[in-house]
C-alpha positions in Angstrom: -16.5 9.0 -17.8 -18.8 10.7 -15.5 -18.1 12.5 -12.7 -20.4 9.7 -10.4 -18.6 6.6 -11.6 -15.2 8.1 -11.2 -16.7 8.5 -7.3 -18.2 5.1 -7.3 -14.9 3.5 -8.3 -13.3 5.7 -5.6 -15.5 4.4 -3.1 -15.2 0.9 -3.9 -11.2 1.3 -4.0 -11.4 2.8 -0.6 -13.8 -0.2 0.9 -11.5 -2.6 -0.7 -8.2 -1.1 1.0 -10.2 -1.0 4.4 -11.6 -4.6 4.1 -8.1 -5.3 3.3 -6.4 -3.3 6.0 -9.0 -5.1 8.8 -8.1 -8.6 7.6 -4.8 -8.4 7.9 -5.0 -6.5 11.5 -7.1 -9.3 12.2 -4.1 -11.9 11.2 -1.9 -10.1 13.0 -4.0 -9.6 16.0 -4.4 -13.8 15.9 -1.0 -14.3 15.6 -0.1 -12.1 18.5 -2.9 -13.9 20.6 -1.6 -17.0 19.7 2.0 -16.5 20.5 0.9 -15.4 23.6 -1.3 -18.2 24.3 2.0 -19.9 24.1 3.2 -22.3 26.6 6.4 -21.6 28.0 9.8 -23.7 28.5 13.1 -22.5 28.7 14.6 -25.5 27.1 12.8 -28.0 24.8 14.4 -31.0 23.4 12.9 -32.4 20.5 13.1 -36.4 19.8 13.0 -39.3 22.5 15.7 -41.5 21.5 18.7 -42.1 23.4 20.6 -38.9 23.2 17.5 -36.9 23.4 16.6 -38.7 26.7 20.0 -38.4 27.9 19.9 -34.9 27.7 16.2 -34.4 29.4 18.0 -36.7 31.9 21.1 -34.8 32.6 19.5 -31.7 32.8 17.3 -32.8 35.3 19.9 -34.9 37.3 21.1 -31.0 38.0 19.7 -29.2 41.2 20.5 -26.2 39.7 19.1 -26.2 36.7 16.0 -27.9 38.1 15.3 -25.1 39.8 16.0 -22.5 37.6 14.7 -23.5 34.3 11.8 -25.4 32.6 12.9 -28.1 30.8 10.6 -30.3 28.3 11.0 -33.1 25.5 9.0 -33.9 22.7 8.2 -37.3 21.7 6.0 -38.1 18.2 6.0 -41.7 19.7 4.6 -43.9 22.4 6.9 -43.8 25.3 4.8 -45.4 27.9 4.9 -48.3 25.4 8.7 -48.3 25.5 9.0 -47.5 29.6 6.7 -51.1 29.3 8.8 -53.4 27.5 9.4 -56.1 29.1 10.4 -58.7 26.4 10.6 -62.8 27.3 13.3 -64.0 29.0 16.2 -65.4 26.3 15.0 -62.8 23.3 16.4 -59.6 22.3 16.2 -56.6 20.0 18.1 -56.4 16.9 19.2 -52.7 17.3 21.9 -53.0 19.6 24.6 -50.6 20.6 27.8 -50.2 22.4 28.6 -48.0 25.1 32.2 -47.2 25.7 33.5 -47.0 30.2 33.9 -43.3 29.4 30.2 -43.6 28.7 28.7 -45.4 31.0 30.6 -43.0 33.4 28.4 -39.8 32.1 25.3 -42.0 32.6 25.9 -43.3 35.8 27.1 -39.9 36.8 30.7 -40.6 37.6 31.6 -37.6 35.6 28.4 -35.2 36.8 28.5 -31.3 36.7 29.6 -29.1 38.6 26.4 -28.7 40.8 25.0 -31.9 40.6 24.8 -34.3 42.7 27.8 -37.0 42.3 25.4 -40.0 40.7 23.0 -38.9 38.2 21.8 -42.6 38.7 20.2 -43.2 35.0 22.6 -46.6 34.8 20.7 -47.9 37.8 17.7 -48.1 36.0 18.8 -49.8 32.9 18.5 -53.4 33.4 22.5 -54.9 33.2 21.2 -58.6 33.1 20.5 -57.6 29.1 24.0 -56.3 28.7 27.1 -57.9 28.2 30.6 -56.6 28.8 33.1 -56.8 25.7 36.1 -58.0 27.2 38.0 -58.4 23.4 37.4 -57.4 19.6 39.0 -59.5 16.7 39.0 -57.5 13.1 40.0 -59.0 10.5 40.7 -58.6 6.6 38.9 -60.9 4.5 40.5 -60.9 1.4 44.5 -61.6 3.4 43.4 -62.5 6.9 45.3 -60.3 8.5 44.5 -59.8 12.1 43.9 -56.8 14.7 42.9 -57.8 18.2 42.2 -55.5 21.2 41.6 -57.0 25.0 40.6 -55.6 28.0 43.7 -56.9 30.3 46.1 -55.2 28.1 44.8 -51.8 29.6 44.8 -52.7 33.8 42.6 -54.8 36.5 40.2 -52.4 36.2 38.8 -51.9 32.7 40.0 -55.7 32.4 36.8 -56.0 35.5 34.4 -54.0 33.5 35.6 -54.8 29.4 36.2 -52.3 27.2 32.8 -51.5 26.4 29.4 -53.0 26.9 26.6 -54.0 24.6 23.2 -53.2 25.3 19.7 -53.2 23.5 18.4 -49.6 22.4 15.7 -50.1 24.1 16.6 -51.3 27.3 19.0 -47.6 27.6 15.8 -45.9 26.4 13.3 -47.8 29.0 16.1 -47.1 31.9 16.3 -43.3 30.8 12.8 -42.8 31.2 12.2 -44.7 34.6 15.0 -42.5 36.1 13.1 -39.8 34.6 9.9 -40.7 36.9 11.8 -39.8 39.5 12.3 -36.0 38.2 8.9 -34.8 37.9 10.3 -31.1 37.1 11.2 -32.7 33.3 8.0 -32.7 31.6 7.5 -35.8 28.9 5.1 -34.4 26.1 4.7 -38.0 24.1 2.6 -38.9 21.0 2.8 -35.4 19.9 4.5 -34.4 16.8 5.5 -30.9 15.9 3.5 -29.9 13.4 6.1 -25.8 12.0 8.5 -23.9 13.9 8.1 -20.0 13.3 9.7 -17.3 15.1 8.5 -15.3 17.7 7.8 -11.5 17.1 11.2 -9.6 17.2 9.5 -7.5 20.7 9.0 -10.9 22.2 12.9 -11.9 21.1 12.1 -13.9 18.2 12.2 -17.1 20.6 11.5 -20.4 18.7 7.4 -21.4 18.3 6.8 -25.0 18.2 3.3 -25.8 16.8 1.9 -29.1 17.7 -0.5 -31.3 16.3 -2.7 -31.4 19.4 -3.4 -27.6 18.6 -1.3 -26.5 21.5 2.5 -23.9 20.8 5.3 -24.2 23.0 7.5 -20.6 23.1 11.5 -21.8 23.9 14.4 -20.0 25.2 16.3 -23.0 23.5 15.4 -25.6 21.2 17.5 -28.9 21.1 16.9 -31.2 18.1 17.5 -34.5 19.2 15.2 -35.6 16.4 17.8 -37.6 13.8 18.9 -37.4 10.2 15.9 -35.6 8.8 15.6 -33.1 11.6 12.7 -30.8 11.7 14.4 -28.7 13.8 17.7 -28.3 11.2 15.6 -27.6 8.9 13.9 -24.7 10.7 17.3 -23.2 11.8 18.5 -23.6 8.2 21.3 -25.7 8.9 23.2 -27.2 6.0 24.5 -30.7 5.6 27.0 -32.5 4.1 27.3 -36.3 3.3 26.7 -39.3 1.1 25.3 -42.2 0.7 27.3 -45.1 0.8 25.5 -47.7 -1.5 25.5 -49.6 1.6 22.8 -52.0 3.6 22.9 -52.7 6.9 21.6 -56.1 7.9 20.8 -56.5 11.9 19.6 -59.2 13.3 19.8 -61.2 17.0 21.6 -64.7 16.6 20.9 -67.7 19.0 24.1 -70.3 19.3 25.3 -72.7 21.7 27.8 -71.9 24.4 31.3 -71.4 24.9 32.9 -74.7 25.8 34.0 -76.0 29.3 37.7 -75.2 27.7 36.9 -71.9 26.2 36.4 -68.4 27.3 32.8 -66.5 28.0 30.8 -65.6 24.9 32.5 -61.6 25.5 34.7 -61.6 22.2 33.1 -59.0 19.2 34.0 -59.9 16.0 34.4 -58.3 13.1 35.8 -59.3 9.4 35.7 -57.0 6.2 34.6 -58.6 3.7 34.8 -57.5 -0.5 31.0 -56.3 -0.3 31.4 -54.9 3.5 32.4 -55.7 7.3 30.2 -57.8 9.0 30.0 -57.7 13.0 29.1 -60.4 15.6 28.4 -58.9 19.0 27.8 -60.5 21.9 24.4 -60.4 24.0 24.4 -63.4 26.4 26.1 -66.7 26.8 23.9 -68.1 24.1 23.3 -65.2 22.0 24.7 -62.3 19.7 23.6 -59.3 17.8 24.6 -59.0 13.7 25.3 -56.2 12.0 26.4 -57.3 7.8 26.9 -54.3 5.6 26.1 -55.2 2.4 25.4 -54.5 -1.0 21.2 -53.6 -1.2 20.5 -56.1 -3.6 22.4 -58.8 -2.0 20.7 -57.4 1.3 17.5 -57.7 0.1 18.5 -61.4 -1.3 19.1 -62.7 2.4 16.2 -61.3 3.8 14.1 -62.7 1.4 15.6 -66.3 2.1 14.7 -68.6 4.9 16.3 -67.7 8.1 17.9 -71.1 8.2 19.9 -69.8 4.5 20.4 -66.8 6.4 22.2 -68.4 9.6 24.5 -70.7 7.0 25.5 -67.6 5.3 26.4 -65.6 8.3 28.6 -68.8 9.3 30.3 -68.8 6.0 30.9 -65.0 6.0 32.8 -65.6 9.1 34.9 -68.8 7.6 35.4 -69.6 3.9 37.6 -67.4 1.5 36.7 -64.4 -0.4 36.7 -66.3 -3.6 33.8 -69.2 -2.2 31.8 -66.1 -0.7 31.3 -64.2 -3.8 30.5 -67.7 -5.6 27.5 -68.4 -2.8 26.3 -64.5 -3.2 26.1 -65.1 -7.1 24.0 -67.9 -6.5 21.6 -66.4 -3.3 20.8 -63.3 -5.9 20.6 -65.4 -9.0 17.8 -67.3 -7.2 16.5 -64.4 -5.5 15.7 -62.6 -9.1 14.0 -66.4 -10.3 11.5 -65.8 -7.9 12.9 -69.7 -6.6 15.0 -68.6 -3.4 17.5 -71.2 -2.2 16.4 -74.0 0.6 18.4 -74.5 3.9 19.4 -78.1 2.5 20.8 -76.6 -1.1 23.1 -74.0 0.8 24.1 -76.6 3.6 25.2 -78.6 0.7 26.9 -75.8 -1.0 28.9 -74.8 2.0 29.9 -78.1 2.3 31.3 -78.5 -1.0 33.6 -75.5 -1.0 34.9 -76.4 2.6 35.9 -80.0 0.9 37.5 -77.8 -2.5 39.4 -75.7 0.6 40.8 -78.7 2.3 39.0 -77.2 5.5 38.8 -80.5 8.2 35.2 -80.9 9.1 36.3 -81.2 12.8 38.0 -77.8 12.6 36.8 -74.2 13.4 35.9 -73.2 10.2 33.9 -76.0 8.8 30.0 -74.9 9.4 28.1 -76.9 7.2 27.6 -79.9 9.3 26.2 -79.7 12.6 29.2 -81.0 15.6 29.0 -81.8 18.9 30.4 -79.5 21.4 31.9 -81.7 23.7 35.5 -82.3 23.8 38.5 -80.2 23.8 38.0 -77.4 21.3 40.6 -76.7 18.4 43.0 -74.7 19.4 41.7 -71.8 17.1 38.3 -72.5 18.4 38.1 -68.3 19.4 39.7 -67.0 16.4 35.8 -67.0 14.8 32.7 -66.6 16.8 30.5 -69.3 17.5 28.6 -71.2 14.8 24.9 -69.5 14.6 22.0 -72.0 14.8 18.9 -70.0 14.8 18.0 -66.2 14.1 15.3 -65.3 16.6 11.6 -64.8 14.8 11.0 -61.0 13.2 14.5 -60.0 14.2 15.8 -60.0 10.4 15.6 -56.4 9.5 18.1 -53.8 7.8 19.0 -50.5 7.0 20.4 -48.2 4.4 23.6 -46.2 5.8 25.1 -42.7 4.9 28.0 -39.8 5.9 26.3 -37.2 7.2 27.4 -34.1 8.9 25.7 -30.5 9.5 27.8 -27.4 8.8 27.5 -25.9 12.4 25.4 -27.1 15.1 24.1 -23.8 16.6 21.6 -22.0 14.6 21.7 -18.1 13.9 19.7 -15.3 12.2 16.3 -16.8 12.0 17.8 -20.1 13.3 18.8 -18.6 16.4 18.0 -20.6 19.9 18.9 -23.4 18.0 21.1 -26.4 18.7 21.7 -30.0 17.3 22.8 -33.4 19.0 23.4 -36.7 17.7 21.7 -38.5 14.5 20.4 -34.7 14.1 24.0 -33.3 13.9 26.1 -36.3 12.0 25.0 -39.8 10.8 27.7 -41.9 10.6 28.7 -45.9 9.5 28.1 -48.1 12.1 31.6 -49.8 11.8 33.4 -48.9 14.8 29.7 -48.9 16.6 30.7 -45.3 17.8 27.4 -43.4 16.6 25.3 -43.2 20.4 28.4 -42.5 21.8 29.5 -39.4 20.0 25.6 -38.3 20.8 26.0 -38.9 24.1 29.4 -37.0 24.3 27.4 -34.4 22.5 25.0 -34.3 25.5 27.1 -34.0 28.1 29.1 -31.5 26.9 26.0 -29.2 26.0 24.8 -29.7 29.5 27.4 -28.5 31.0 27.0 -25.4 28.7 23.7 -25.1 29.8 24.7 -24.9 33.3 27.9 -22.7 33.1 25.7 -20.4 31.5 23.3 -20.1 34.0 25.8 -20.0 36.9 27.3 -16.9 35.1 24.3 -15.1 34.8 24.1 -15.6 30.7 21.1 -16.5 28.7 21.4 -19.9 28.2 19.8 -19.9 24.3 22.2 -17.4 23.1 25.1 -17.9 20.6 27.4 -17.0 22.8 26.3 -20.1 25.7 26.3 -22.3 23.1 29.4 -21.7 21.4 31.7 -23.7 23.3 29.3 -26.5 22.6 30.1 -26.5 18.7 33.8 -25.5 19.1 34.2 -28.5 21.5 32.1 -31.3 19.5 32.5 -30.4 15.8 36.5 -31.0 15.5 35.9 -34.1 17.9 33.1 -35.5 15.8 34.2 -34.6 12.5 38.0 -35.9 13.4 36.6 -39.7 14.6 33.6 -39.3 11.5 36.7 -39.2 8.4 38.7 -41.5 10.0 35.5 -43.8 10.1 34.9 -42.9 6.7 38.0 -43.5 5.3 38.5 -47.1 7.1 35.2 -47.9 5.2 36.8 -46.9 1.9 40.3 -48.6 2.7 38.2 -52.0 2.9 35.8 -51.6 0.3 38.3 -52.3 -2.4 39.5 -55.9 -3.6 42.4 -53.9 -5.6 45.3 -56.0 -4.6 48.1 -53.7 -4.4 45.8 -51.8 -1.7 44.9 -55.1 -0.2 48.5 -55.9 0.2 49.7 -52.9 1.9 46.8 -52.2 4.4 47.5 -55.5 5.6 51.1 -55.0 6.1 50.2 -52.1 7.5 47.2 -54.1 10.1 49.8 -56.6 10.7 52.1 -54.3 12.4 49.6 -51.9 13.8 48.9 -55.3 15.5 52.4 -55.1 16.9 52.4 -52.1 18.7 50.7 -52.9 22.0 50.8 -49.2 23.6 49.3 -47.6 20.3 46.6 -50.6 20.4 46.4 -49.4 24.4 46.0 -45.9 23.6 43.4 -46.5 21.0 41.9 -48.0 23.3 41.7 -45.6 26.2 41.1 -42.9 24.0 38.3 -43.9 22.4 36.6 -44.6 25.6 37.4 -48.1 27.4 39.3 -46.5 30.0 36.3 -44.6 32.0 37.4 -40.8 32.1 36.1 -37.2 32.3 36.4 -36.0 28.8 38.9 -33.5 28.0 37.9 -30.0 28.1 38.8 -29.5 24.7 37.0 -32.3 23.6 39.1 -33.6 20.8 42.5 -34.1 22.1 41.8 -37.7 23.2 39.1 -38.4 20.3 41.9 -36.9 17.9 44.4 -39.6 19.4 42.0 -42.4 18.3 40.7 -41.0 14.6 44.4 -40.9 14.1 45.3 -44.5 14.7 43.8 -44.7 11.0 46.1 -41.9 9.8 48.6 -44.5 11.8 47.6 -46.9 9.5 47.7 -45.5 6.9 51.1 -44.3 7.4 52.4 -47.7 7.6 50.5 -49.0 4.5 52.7 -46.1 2.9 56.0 -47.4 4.3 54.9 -50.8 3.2 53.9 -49.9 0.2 57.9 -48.2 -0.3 59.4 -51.1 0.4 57.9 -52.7 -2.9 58.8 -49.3 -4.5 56.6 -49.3 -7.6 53.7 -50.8 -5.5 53.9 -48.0 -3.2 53.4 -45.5 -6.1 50.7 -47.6 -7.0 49.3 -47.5 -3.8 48.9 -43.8 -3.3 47.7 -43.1 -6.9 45.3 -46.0 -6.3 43.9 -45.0 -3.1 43.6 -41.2 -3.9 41.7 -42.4 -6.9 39.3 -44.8 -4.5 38.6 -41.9 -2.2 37.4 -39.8 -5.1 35.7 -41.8 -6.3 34.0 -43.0 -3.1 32.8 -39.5 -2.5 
């Protein structure tokens, strides 16, 4: 090789390594220009749902914070569209939620931060005419009929006034969030923009959070919230594990129309619930006239229903509510046998059906539980007449729709490392079965205590995105959430098994649950229908109410003793259905 094309080499080498050298100088010159091209917030929530909006609003609902820090929330979707809803008078949404005294309190502002004024006012804006109190729940098991029932005058004048919860549309808390927002100008709505990554800053600049949008634009955080549900971007970016399952479960919503209460009955303000073989089924109530479903199901039967006439799918609801185990697995053989023919079954074939199986029952048509033929209302009612709700006449157009539903919880809710300036709320933190109707409310409790993290932080002088700020937050929520989630879960797996030595003892055990009126009343208060400031700690009084299933389950045990062999039965049975479950 000679002595010139050694050189040449050399020389390319050499350009190679300096063409090399000025690209990347050149990346890293962009990247530095672009982060600090940046716009700047010191908090960003990401997601517009109702606990993302709640915590835009409560931070802004502070003097002191508004003041003192930027605050700004992300929305992919079109939230001048929702702030414009304005649906016609006697029709409602089929995603409906129930907010617990304790909070309605945090919205209103009853239990407002330190600095703060004393009424946050985001209750004022939601419109109450499209709410209804719950003055009493009825649960039920399906398979034994044994009865729990909660009321509102068992726990004082007060929370007898206001019920024990109250039902309201998702979208008429999200439309009433924003218009209170309106009125604080310093919270800055960024809507139909998605985030597109999340990188770190450069360590010199702190490492902060970089959100990249999809209108070209980068936000730089102190703090980023993820408000943004189960498949959170921003969980992912912090690297936050999950745990969960799916539960084989659909959930079916949709909104009901029925006739009145009678002149001799009590106001439409009784929820319902019964646990049926293939899931609990729900019946709240919206108005006078009308009620909000929620039917967890097996998907295929799920799909079966939907794909039926609406009429089919009222009758079925009324049966679900009425006949016996034993006719209701015989009418959802039939609805998926015809669903898989392609030949789904008419109003008039499952009237008829219905009919039958009342007449094999010995149910009297006059009584509350026949539903197959239409009856006049006037009269004085049975004297059962509220044990089930009313009979369903009509499911209001399009609002047929469901759900699959899954245990979800993240391993921490604070990022760290790369992760850091990170923190998780609501759907984005735990996911969890819509049984007890508890899910918004955990959020929000999630929301109000981070807030007042966020505050105490910056009265102190502390950096408000730091580990440190934010650990109270998990050490308050996790334990709380994670306490009410298993006892949740675990209800759900008690009552989705038709083994009869189980069935036997959890309804002894419902039956004198039933009897103990200050453990129903401290169930109560605990979980929320007595309107309170939170503990502190944060799980002392949620504990209380995860354990009434512990309570349960305790007396299904001493139940299950007194048959001796069926109580060893029991537990090897049950530990067996948990397993599995999982």
């Amino acid at each position: 090789m000679s002595l010139t094309a050694t050189s040449t080499r050399a020389s390319r080498a050499g350009l190679n390594i300096l063409k090399y050298t000025s690209a990347t100088c050149r990346r890293r010159l962009y990247v530095t220009e672009a982060t600090s091209a940046a716009l700047e917030s010191d908090v960003v929530i990401v997601g517009g749902g109702p606990a993302g909006l709640a915590l835009a609003s409560a931070l802004g609902s502070s003097s002191y914070l508004r003041k003192n820090i930027s605050i700004t929330l992300i929305e992919g979707g079109d939230l001048d569209k929702l702030k414009a809803w304005n649906p016609s008078p006697g029709t409602f949404s089929n995603r409906v939620v129930s907010l617990t005294n304790t909070s309605q309190a945090f919205l209103r502002g009853t239990n407002g931060l330190a600095s703060r004024s004393s009424y946050i006012g985001a209750w004022s804006f939601v419109d109450e005419g499209r709410t209804c109190g719950v003055e009493e729940i009825q649960v039920w098991d399906g398979l034994s009929d044994a009865r729990i029932e909660f009321a509102a005058a068992e726990l004082g004048s007060q929370v007898e006034q206001s019920g024990m919860s109250r039902l309201t549309e998702n979208f008429n808390l999200q439309r009433g969030l924003l218009q209170h927002l309106d009125t604080i100008p310093e919270v800055k709505l960024l809507q139909q923009t998605k985030v597109v990554s999340i990188t770190n800053d450069s360590e010199d600049r702190g490492g902060w959070p970089v959100l990249h949008l999809d209108n070209n634009k980068t936000i730089r955080t102190r703090l980023l919230v993820g408000a943004d549900g189960f498949n959170s971007p921003v969980r992912a970016f912090a690297k936050i594990p999950s745990f969960g399952w799916a539960y084989n479960t659909q959930a079916i919503v949709a909104t009901m129309n029925h006739p009145p209460r009678g002149a001799f009955e009590g106001p439409n303000t009784t929820a319902y619930q019964r646990f049926l073989s293939t899931g609990p089924i729900a019946f709240l109530p919206l108005s006078s006239t009308t009620s909000s479903l929620v039917w967890s199901t097996k998907p295929p039967l799920a799909a079966a229903l939907l794909a039926c006439d609406s009429d089919v799918l009222a009758s079925m609801i009324n049966a679900a509510f009425r006949l016996p185990d034993v006719s209701l697995r015989v009418l959802h053989k039939l609805i998926l046998e015809r669903h898989e023919s392609g030949k789904p079954v008419s109003p008039s074939e499952i009237r008829e059906e219905i009919h039958w199986r009342e007449q094999a029952h010995a149910i009297d048509q006059n009584s509350t539980y026949a539903s197959a033929l239409v009856k006049s209302q006037a009269g004085i009612p049975p004297e059962d007449s509220e044990s089930v709700p009313p009979l369903v006449t009509e499911i209001q157009p399009k609002s047929a729709a469901s759900f699959p539903l899954r245990f979800n919880h993240a391993e921490t809710y604070i990022g760290e490392g790369l992760g850091a300036r990170t923190v998780l709320v609501g759907d984005a933190a735990h996911t969890v079965h819509p049984l007890a109707g508890q899910g918004l409310n955990l959020g929000l409790a999630d929301v109000e205590c981070l807030a007042k993290c966020i505050e105490d932080s910056l009265l102190n002088g502390g950096d408000i995105g730091s580990y440190t700020a934010l650990l109270p937050y998990t050490q308050e929520r996790y334990l709380a959430n994670h306490t009410l989630m298993s006892a949740f879960d675990k209800l759900h797996k008690l009552y989705s098994t038709d083994c009869q030595p189980i069935v036997w003892v959890r309804s002894v055990g419902l039956e004198v649950l039933n009897e103990l009126d200050s453990v129903k009343a401290g169930i109560m208060m605990t979980a929320g229908a007595q309107a309170s400031r939170r503990a502190s700690s944060g799980s002392s009084g949620w504990t209380f109410a995860g354990n009434a299933v512990q309570t349960l389950l305790s007396t299904v045990h001493t139940a299950g003793l007194v048959q001796g062999a069926i109580g060893t039965t029991f537990g090897s049975a049950l530990k067996t259905l948990f397993e599995k479950a999982r």
